[in-house]
C-alpha positions in Angstrom: -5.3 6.5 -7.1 -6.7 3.1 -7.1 -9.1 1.5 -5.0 -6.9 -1.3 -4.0 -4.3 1.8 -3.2 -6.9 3.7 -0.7 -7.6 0.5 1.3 -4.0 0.4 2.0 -3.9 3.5 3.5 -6.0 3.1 5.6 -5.1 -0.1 6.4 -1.5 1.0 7.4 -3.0 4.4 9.2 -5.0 1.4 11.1 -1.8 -0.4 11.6 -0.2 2.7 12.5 -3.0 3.6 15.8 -2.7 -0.3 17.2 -1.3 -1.0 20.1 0.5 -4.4 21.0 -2.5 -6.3 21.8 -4.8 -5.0 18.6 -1.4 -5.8 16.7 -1.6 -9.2 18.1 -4.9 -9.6 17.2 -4.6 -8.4 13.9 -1.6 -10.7 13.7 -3.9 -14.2 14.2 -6.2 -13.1 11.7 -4.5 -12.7 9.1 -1.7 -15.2 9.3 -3.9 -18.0 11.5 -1.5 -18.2 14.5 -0.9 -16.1 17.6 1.7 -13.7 17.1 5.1 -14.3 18.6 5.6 -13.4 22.4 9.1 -11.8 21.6 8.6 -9.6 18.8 7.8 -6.1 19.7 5.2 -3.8 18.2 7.4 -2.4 15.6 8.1 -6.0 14.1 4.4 -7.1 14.4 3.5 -3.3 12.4 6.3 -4.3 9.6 4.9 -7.7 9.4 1.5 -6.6 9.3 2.1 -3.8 6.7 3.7 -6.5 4.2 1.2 -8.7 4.2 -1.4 -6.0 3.9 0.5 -4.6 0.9 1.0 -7.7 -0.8 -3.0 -8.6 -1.0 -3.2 -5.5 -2.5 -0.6 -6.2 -5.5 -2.4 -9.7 -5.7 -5.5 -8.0 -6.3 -4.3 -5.8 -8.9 -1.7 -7.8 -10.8 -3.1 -11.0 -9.8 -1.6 -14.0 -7.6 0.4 -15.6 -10.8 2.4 -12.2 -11.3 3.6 -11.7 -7.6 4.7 -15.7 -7.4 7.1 -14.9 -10.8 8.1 -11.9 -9.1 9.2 -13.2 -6.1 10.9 -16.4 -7.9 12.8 -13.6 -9.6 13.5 -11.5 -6.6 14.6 -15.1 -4.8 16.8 -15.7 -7.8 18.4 -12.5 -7.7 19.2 -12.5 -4.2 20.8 -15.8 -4.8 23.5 -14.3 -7.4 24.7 -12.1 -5.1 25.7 -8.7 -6.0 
């Protein structure tokens, strides 16, 4: 298990203990805006748990990697099945 793969856990066992307002806290730091009145704790955990998860495959494949990734993903998803 990686290091990068420990601070996850934790992160999302963290994620997993907040309630709405920590979540909305959590939310303006790490995205730089308030979180959105409507969307309910579950959202704001999903949300949260991406973004958490994707610094941690920027730190170990670097940023370059994820970007072709996703334009691949995003080109994919365009062809349809």
């Amino acid at each position: 298990m990686s290091l990068a793969s420990i601070d996850v856990a934790a992160d999302l066992a963290a994620l997993a203990a907040m309630d709405r307002a920590g979540l909305a806290e959590r939310w303006a730091s790490a995205f730089g805006c308030p979180a959105p009145r409507s969307c309910q704790s579950t959202l704001l955990r999903c949300a949260l748990g991406w973004h958490v998860q994707m610094q941690a495959l920027r730190q170990s494949v670097g940023p370059r990697q994820v970007d072709r990734t996703a334009k691949g993903l995003k080109r994919a998803a365009a062809a349809g099945p």
